[in-house]
C-alpha positions as CSV (number, residue, x, y, z in Angstrom):
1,X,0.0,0.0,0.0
2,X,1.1,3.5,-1.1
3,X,1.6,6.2,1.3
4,X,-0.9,9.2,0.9
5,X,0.8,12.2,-1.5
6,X,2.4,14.7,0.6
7,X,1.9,17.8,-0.4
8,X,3.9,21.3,-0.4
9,X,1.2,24.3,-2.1
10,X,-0.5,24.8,1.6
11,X,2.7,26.7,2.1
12,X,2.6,28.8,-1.1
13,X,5.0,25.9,-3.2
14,X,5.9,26.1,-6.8
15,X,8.3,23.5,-7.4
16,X,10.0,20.6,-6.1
17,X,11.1,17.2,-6.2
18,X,9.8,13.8,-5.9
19,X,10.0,10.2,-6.4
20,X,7.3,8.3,-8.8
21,X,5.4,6.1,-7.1
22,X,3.1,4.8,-10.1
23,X,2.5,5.6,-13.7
24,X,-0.7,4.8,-15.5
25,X,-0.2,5.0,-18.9
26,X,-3.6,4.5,-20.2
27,X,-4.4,7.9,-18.8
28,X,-0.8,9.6,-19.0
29,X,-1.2,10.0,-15.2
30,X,1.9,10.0,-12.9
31,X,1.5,10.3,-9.2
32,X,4.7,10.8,-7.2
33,X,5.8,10.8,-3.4
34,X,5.5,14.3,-2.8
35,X,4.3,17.6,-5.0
36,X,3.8,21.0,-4.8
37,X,0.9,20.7,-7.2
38,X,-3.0,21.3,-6.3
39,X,-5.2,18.6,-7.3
40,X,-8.9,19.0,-8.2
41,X,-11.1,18.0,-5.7
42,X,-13.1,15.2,-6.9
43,X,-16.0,15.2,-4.7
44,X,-16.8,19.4,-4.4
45,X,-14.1,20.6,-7.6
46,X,-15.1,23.9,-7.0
47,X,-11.0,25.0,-7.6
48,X,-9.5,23.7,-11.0
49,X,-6.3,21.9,-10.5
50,X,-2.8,23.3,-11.2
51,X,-1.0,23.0,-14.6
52,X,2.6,23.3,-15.0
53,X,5.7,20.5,-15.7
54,X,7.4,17.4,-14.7
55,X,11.3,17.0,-15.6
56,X,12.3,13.5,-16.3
57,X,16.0,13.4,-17.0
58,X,15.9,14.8,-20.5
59,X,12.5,15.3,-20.7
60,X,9.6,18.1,-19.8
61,X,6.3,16.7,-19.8
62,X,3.5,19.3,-19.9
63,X,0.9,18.5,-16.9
64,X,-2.7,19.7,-17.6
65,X,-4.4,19.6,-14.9
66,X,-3.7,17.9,-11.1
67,X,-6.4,15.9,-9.8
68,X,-7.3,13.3,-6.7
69,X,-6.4,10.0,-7.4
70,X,-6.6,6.8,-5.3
71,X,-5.7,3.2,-5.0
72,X,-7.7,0.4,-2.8
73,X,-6.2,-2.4,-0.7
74,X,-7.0,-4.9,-3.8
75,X,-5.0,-2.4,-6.2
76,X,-7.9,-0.6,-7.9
77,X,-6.3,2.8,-9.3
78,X,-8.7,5.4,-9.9
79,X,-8.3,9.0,-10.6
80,X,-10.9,12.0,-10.7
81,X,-14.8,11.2,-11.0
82,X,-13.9,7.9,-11.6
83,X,-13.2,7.5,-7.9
84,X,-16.2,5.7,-6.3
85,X,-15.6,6.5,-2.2
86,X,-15.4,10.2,-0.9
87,X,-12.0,11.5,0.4
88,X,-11.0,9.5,3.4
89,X,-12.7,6.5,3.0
90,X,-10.8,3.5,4.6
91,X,-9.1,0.8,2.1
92,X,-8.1,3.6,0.3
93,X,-4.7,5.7,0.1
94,X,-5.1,9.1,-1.2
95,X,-3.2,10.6,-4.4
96,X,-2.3,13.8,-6.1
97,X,-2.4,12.4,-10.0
98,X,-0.1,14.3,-12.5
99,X,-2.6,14.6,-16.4
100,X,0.0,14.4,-18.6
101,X,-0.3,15.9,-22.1
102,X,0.8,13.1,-24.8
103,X,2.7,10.0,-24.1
104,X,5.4,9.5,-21.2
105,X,8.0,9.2,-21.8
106,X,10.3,5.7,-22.0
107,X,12.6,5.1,-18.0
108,X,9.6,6.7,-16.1
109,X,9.2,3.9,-13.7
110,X,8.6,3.8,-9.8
111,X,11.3,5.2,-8.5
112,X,12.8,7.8,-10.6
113,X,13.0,11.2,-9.7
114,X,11.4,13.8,-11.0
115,X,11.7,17.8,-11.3
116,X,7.6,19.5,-10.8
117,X,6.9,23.2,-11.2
118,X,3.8,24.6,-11.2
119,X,2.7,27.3,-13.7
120,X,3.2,30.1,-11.1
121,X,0.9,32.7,-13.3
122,X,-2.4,30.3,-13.0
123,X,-1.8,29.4,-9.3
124,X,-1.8,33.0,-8.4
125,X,-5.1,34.0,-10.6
126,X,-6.6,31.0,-9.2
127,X,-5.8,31.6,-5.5
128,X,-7.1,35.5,-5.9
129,X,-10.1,34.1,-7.2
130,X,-10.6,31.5,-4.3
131,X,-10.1,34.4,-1.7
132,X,-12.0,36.6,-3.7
133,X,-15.1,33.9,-3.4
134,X,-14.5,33.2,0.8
135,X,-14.5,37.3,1.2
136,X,-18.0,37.6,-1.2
137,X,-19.4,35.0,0.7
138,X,-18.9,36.3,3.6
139,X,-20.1,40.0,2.5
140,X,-23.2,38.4,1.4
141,X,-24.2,36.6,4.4
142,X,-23.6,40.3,6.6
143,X,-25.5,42.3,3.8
144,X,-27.8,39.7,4.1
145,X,-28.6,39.4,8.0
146,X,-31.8,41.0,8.7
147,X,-33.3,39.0,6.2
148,X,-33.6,36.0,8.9
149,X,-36.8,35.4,11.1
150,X,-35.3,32.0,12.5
151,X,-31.5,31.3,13.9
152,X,-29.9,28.9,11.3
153,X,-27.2,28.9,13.0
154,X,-23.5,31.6,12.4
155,X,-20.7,31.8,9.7
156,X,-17.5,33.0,11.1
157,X,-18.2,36.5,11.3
158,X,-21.5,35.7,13.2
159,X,-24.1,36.9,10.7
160,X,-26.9,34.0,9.6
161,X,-25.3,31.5,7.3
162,X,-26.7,32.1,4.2
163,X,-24.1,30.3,2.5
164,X,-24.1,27.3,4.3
165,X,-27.8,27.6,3.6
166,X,-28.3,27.7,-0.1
167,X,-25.0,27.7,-1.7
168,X,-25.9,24.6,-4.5
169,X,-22.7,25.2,-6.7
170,X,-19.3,27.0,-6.4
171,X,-17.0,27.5,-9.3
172,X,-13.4,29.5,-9.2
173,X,-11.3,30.7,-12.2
174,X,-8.9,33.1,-12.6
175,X,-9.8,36.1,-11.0
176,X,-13.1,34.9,-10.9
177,X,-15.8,32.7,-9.6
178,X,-19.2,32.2,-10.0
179,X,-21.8,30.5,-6.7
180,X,-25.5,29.6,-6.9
181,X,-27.8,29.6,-4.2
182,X,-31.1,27.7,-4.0
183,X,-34.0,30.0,-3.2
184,X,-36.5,27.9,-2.7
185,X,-39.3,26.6,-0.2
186,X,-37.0,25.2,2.4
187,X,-35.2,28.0,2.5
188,X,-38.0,30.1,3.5
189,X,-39.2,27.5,5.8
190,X,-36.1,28.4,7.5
191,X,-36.9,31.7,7.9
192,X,-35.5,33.4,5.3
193,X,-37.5,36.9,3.4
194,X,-37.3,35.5,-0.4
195,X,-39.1,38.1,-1.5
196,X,-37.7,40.7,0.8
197,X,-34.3,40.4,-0.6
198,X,-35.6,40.3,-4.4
199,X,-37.2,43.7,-3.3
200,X,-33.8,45.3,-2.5
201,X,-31.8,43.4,-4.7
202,X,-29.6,46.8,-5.7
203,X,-29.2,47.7,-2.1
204,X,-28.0,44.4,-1.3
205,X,-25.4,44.5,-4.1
206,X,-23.9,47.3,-3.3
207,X,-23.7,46.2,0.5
208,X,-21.6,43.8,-0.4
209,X,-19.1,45.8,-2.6
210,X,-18.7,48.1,0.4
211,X,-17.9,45.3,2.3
212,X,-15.1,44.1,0.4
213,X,-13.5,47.1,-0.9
214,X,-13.2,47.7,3.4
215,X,-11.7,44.5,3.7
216,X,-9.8,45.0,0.7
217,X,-8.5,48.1,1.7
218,X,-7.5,46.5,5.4
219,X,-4.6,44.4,3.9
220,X,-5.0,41.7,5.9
221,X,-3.0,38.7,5.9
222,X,-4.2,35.4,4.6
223,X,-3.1,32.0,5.4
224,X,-3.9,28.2,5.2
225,X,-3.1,25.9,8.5
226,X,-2.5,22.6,8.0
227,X,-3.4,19.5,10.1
228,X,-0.6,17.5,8.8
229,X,1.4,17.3,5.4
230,X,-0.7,14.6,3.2
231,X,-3.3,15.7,0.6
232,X,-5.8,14.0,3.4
233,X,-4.7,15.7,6.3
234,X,-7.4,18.7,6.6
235,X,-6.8,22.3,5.8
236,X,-8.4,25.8,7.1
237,X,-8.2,29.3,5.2
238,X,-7.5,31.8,7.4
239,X,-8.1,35.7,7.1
240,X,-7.7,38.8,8.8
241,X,-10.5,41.2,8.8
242,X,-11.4,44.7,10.4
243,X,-13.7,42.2,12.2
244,X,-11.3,39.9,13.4
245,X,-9.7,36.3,12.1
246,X,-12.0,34.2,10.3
247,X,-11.5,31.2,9.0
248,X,-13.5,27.5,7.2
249,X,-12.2,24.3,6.3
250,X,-11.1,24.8,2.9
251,X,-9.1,22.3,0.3
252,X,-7.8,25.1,-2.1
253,X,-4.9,27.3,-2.6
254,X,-4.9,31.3,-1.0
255,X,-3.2,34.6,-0.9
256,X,-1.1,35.7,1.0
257,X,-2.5,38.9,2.0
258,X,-5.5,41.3,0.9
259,X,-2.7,43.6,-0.4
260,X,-2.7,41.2,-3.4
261,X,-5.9,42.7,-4.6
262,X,-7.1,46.1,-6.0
263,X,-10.6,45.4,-5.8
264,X,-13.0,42.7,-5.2
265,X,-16.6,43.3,-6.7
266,X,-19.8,41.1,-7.2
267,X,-22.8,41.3,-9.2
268,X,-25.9,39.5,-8.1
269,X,-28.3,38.2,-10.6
270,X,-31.9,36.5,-9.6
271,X,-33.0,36.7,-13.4
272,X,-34.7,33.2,-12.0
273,X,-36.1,34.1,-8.3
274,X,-35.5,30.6,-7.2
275,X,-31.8,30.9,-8.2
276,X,-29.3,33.6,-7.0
277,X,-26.3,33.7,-8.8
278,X,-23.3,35.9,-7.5
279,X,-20.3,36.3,-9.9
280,X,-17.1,37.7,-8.2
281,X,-14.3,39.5,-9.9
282,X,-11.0,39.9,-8.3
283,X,-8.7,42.9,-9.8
284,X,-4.8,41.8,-8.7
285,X,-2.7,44.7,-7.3
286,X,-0.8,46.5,-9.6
């Protein structure tokens, strides 16, 4: 049995080296000892995985994407949404697979050594726009407090968890990211004004962009704290606010500070008033 992948971009890694621990050739995947690559989550892949290159001797192989791999006690590889068990589940050791464009190359066997880099350009666009989504998330629940009749329970600033609530579906790009929230009968059930928020949609908005150009303009510093150094071991985001440290368990890749932005902004859209869709748009700091 494999050990799980220990991993190095928790602590803001772009390259390193590691030993190959299997090779799949089927699916050009290589999964190695150690990597500062983020994988794709396979069960919430709200964060795309990282893209960069492997050196082998001679040879650079071009690695699309990153992505959670997995091996059972009987052998069974899997990688991706081919994976049949969620993260953690016993009889399985937990991998960071490496997509490799085109064929590997000849010698890449368990054991050699191999060069990894990670395109540095993607991972920071990608970890602005992670940030960028935690902050607007966090905006929206506080611009959205007093529309709660019930307690359903706090996020980490203490406003009404409106996230936790209805987010359905949270997708981060480059600078970007784009979360939909369910606004339907349970929700209201819960206690929540549906129509009270449609009402004041504007307001709302802007709310928010207040919000973050505050927090934006705070500079605080951002950080992930690990539990342990394997790609199982659960992480936290951390973040400074005028409000205090907040932080969630998170899987993804961060900043380092809020001075890393110019601006964070949101637009909501409840074109369907069952669905809220809030797309975020980070601005990197000159």
């Amino acid at each position: 049995m494999h050990q799980p992948t220990r991993v190095a971009f928790p602590d803001g890694a772009l390259t390193g080296e590691g030993e190959v621990l299997l090779v799949d050739p089927e699916h050009s995947i290589v999964v190695v000892d150690t990597t500062p690559f983020h994988p794709v989550d396979h069960t919430w892949p709200d964060q795309p995985g990282d893209s960069g290159r492997i050196r082998f001797a001679d040879t650079v192989m071009v690695v699309s994407e990153a992505a959670m791999a997995a091996v059972s006690e009987e052998g069974v590889f899997a990688v991706g949404a081919d994976i049949p068990v969620k993260r953690g589940a016993p009889g399985w050791t937990w991998l960071v697979g490496h997509r490799v464009e085109g064929e590997l190359p000849e010698g890449l066997v368990t054991g050699a050594s191999v060069e990894l880099e990670v395109d540095s350009e993607r991972r920071d666009a990608l970890s602005r726009g992670h940030t960028a989504c935690h902050l607007a998330s966090l905006a929206l629940d506080a611009a959205l407090a007093d529309l709660w009749r019930k307690d359903v329970g706090a996020d980490p600033l203490g406003n009404p968890d409106f996230e936790g609530r209805a987010n359905q579906s949270s997708r981060i790009d480059a600078d970007a990211s784009v979360d939909e929230y369910r606004l339907g009968k349970s929700l209201r059930k819960a206690g929540f004004d549906s129509e009270g928020f449609a009402g004041s949609l504007d307001a709302r908005e802007s709310r928010i962009n207040e919000l973050l150009a505050a927090w934006v303009a705070s500079g605080g510093a951002s950080r992930i704290d690990v539990d342990g150094p394997s790609i199982v071991d659960r992480r936290h985001w951390r973040c400074v606010l005028p409000e205090g440290e907040v932080g969630f368990l998170c899987g993804g890749t961060h900043v380092r500070s809020l001075t890393e932005f110019a601006s964070i902004t949101v637009a909501l859209d409840l074109s369907d008033p069952q669905l809220l869709v809030m797309r975020t748009k980070a601005v990197p700091a000159g």
